[in-house]
C-alpha positions as CSV (number, residue, x, y, z in Angstrom):
1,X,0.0,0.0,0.0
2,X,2.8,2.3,1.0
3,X,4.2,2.1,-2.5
4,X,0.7,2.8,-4.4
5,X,-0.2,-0.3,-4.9
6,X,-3.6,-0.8,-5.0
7,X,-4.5,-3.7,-2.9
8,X,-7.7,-4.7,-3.7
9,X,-7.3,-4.7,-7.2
10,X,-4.0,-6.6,-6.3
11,X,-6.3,-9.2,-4.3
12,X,-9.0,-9.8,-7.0
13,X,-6.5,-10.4,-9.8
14,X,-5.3,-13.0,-7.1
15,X,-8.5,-14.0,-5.7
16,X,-9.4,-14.5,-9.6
17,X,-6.4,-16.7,-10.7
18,X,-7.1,-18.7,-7.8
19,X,-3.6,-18.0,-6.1
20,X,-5.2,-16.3,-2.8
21,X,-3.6,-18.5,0.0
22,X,-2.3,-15.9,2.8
23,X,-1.4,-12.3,3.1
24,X,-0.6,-10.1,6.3
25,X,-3.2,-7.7,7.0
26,X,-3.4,-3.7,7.8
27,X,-5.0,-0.7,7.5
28,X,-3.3,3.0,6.7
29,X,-4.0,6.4,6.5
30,X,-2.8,7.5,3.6
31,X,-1.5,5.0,1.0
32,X,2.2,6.2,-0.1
33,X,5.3,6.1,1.8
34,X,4.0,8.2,4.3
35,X,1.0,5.9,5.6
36,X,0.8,5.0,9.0
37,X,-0.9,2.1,10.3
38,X,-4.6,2.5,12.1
39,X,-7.0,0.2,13.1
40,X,-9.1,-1.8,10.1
41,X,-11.9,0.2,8.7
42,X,-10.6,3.6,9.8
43,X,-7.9,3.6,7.0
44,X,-7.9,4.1,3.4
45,X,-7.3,0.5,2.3
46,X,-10.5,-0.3,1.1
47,X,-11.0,-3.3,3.9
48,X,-14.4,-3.8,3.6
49,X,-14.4,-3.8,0.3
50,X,-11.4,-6.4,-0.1
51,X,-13.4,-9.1,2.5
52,X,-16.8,-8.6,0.9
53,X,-15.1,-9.6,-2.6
54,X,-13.3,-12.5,-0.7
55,X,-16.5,-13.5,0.9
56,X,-18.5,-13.4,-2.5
57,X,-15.8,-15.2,-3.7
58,X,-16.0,-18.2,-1.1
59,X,-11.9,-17.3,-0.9
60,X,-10.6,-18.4,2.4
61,X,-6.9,-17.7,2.4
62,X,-5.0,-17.1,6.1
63,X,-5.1,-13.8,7.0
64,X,-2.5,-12.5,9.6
65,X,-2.5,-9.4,11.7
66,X,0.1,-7.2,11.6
67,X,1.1,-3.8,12.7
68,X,4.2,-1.8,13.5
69,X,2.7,1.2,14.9
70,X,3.1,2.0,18.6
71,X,4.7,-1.9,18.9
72,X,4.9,-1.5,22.8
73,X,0.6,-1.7,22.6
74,X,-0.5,-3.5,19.8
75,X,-3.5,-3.9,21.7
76,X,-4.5,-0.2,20.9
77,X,-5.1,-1.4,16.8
78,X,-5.8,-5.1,17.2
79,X,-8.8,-4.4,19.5
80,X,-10.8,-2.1,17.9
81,X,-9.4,-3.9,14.4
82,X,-11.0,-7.8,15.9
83,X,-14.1,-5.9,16.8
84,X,-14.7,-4.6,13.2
85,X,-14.2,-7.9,11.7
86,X,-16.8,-9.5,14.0
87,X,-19.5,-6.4,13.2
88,X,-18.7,-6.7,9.3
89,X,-18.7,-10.7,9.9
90,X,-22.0,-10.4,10.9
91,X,-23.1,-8.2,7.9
92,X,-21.4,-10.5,5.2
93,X,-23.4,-13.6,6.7
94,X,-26.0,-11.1,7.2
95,X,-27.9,-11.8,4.2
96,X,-27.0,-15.4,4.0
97,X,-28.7,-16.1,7.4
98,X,-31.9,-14.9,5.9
99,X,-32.0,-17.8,3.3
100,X,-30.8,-20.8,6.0
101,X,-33.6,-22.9,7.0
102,X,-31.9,-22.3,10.1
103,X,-32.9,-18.6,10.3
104,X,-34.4,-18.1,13.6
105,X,-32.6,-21.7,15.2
106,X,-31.1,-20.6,18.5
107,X,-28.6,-23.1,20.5
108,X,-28.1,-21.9,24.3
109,X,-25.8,-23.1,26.4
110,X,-26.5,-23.5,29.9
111,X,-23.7,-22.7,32.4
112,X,-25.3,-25.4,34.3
113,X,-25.1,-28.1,31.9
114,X,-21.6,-27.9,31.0
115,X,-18.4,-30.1,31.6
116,X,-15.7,-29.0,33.2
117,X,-12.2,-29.6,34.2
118,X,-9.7,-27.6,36.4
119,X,-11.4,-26.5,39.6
120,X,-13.9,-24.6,37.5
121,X,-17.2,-24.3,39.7
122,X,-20.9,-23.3,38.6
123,X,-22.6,-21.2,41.4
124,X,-26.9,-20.7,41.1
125,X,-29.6,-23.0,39.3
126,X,-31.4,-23.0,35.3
127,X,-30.8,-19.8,33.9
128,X,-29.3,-18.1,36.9
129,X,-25.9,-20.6,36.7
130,X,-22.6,-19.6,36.3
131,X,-19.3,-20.7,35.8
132,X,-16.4,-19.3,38.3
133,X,-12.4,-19.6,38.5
134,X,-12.0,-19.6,34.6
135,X,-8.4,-18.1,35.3
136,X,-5.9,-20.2,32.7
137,X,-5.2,-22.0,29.8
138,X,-5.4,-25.8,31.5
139,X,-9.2,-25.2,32.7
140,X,-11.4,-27.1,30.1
141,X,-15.2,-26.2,29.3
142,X,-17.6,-27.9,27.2
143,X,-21.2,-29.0,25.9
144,X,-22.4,-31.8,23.1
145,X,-25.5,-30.4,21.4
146,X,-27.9,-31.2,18.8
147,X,-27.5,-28.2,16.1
148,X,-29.0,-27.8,12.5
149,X,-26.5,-27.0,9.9
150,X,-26.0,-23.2,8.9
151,X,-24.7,-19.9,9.9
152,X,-24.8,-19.1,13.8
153,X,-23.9,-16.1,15.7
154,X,-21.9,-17.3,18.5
155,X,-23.0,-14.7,21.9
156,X,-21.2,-14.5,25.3
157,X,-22.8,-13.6,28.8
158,X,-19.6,-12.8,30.9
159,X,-17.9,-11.1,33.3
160,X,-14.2,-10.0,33.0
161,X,-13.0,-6.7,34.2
162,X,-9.6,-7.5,32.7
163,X,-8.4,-5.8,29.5
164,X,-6.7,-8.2,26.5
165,X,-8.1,-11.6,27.4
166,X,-8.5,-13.8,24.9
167,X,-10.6,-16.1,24.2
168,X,-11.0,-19.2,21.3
169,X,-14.1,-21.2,20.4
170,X,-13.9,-24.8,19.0
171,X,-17.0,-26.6,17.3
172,X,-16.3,-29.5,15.6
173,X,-13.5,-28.7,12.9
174,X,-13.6,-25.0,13.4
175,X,-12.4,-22.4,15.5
176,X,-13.3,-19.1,16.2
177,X,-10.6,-16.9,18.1
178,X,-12.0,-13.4,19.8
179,X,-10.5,-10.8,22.1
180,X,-12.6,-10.4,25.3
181,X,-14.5,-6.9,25.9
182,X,-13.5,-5.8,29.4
183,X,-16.6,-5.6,31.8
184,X,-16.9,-2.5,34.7
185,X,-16.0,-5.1,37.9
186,X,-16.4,-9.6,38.1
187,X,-20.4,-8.6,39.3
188,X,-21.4,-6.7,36.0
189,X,-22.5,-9.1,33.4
190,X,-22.1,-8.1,29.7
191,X,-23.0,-9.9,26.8
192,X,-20.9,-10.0,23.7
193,X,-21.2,-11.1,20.2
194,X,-17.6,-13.5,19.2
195,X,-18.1,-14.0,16.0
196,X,-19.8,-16.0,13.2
197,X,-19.4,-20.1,13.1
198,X,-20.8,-22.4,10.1
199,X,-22.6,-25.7,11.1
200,X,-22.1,-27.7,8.4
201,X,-24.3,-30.9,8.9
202,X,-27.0,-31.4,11.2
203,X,-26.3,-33.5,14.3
204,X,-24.5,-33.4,17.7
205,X,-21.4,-31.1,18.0
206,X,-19.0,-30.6,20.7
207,X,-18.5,-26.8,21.8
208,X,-15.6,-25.9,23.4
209,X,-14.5,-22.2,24.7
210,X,-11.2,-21.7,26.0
211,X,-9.2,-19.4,27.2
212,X,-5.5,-18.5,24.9
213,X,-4.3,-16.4,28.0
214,X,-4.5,-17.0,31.5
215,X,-4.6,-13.6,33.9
């Protein structure tokens, strides 16, 4: 970008030859030499532009992270940057969702009836359970549930006051990994959409959150 290239041109000649495996991704400011790197979305790098083509395009190639700016808190791009791929994740599928026979299919996982491993503990009854202690990378949680094939929003009710936790979701073959939104205190429950999984066949499926950082 920083030499004028144009990027998304660059990706659907790629995308088109059937060549698009991997690239490292950012966003700048300004796209010659004197571009600086910002979050995704607030740049001029056409990002939305560039996914929505690789979307349409059922591409999937690897796409890495990367930033130079500010390298003492990369947290201050990544963040917002993970946050505006889940919100134009959600539009992309968007319109998808509304064709799945699946549309208004809703799998909820009870605190209550999950497994666990590590000293985890659930505290309260039915809706009101929780799960307490989830402080490392050894503690294990999980469910097996019936699902319908399609598109599903995965949604977190949570309560972390701690900033850059990390989080990654496992159901079935795929994973879905997500920075955690700090809550106000451990008593103020938010709720938090991670991200969009596919459900490929109808049937059980084991779920698995866990956390990639301990605190």
């Amino acid at each position: 970008m920083r030499d004028g290239t144009n990027v998304y041109e660059a990706v659907r000649s790629y995308t088109d030859a059937g060549r698009m495996y991997h690239f490292h991704f950012r966003d700048v400011d300004r796209c010659d030499k004197e571009g600086k790197d910002v979050a995704l979305g607030e740049g001029a790098a056409q990002i939305k532009e560039l996914l929505t083509y690789l979307y349409e395009k059922g591409a999937t190639p690897v796409i890495v992270f990367e930033y130079e700016r500010d390298q003492d808190e990369p947290l201050k791009y990544v963040t917002p940057s993970v946050g505006y791929l889940h919100q134009l994740s959600k539009e992309l599928f968007g319109n998808k969702k509304a064709k799945n026979s699946n549309k208004n299919e809703t799998v909820k996982l009870w605190a209550q009836n999950a497994r666990t491993e590590g000293g985890l503990k659930v505290y309260d009854k039915d809706t009101l359970a929780t799960i307490h202690g989830w402080n490392n990378t050894d503690q294990l949680i999980s469910w097996n549930t019936f699902s319908k094939k399609g598109n599903y929003i995965v949604r977190m009710k949570y309560a972390e006051p701690y900033q850059g936790s990390a989080l990654t979701v496992t159901a079935g073959q795929q994973q879905l990994a997500t920075l955690i939104q700090p809550t106000n205190n451990w008593n103020e429950y938010g709720e938090m959409d991670l991200g969009v999984i596919n459900i490929p066949v109808t049937g059980e499926i084991d779920i698995q959150p866990k956390a990639s950082n301990s605190l």
